[in-house]
N, C-alpha and C positions, 0 to 999 in steps of 0.2 A: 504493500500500500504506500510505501513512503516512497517505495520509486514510482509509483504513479504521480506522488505530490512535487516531484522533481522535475519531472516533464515540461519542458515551457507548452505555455495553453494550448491545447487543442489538438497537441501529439497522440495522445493516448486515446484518442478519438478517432484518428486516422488510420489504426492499425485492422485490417483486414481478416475476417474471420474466413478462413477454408472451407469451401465446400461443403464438406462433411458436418461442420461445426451449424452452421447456415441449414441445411440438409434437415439433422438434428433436433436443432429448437424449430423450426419450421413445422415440422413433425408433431412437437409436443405442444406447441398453439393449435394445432388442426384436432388435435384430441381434447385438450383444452377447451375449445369448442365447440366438439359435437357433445361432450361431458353437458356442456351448458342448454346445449339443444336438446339432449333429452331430461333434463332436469327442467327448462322451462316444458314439454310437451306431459310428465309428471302432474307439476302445479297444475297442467291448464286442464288434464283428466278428473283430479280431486276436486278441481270448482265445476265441472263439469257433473260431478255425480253429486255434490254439496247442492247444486241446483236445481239437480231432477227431484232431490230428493226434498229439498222446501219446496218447489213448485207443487210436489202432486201431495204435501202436506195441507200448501195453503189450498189448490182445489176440493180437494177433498174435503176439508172443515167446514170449507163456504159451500159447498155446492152450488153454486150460484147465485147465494143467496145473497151475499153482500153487496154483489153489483147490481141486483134489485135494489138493496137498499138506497142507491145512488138517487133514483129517481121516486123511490114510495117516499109515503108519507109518516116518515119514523122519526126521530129526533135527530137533533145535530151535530150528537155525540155518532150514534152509530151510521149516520152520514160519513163523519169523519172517518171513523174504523173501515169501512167500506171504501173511500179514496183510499186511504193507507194501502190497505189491499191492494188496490189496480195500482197502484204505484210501485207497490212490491212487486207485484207480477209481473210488470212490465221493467223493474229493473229487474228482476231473473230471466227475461227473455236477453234482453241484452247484454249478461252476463255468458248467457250458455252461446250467445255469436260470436263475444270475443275467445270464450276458451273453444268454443269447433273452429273458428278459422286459425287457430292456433296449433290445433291436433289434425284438425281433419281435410284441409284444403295446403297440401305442400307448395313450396315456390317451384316453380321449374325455370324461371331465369330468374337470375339475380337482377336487382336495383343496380343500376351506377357502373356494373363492371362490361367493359366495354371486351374485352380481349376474349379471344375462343379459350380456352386451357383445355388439353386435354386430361385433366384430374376431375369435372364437371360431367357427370353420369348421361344429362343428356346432349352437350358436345360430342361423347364417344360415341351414344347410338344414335347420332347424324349420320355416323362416318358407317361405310363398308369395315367389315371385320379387316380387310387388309388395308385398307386405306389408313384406318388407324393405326395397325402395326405398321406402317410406310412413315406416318406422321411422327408418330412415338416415336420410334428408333434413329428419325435422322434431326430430334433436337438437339441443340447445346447445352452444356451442363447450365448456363445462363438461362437459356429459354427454360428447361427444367425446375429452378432454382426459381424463375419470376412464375410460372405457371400455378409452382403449388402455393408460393406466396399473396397470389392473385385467388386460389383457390380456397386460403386460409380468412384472405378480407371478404369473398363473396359470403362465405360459412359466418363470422363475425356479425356480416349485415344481417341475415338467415335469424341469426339466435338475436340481434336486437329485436327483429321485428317479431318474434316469438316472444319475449320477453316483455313489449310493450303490449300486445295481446294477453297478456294472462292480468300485468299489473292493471289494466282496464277490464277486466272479468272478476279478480278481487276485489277491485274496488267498485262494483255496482254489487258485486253479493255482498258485501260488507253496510251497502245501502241497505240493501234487501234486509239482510238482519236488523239493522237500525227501525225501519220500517216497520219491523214485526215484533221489537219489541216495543215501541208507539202502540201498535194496536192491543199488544196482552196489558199494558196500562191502561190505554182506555176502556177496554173490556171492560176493566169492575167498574167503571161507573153506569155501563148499560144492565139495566136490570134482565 
């Protein structure tokens, strides 16, 4: 470390990592991130089954009946309990679109990335089986080396927008909850 701090500025920046080394951590960011992709596609199952399973709580209790209540002629309390509900409902619907487009509708191109790679599952069945082994085989260890690097930021974008799809699922069933415990409080005051 102390021959690092000897360095005049910006040497010790300059120095080039080998192939292999680059190869490497390239490698362990690509697992890194598929790590993250199935951990956000995890969360977005558990809100997903957290929401089937208050949706067909709150159907089931109401049977309809609260969203009569909206329009009869009941009090303003169980008026209120009755919105709560369609409010809940409808943040559980909106709950259960962000975790299925999260699990259940995959990307097949990436956002943003402009380059073919052949590390991109559907790049390779574009290509003829020998086409690809033609392509593969007569890259440079550079084109190699940017391919999977390119291959590493498309996966990164992949698990943001996975990740911003669940945190928007949690937070409407965290509505939802909210919602439903408004309604078991106002409950005791309806006779």
């Amino acid at each position: 470390m102390s021959d690092l701090m000897n360095l005049p500025s910006g040497e010790h920046l300059q120095q080039k990592a080998s192939f292999d080394e680059v190869l490497e951590l390239a490698k362990m960011l690509f697992e890194h991130i598929e790590s993250q992709i199935n951990r956000a596609d995890t969360k977005a199952q558990l809100t997903l089954a957290a929401d089937a399973l208050l949706m067909s709580a709150l159907t089931l209790s109401g049977k309809g009946a609260s969203f009569k209540s909206l329009i009869a002629m009941v009090s303003i309390v169980e008026k209120l309990v009755a919105f709560l509900g369609l409010l809940m409902f409808i943040s559980l619907i909106i709950s259960m679109y962000f975790a299925l487009s999260v699990v259940a509708r995959p990307t097949l191109r990436i956002p943003r990335q402009h380059r073919r790679v052949l590390f991109f599952f559907r790049h390779i069945a574009e290509l003829t089986e020998d086409k690809f082994i033609e392509q593969f085989s007569n890259q440079t260890l550079d084109e190699i080396r940017e391919s999977i690097l390119s291959e590493v930021y498309g996966k990164a974008l992949v698990a943001n927008r996975k990740f911003v799809g669940v945190r928007n699922s949690i937070n409407f069933l965290i509505l939802a909850l909210v919602l439903w415990v408004a309604m078991q409080a106002l409950g005791v005051f309806i006779p």
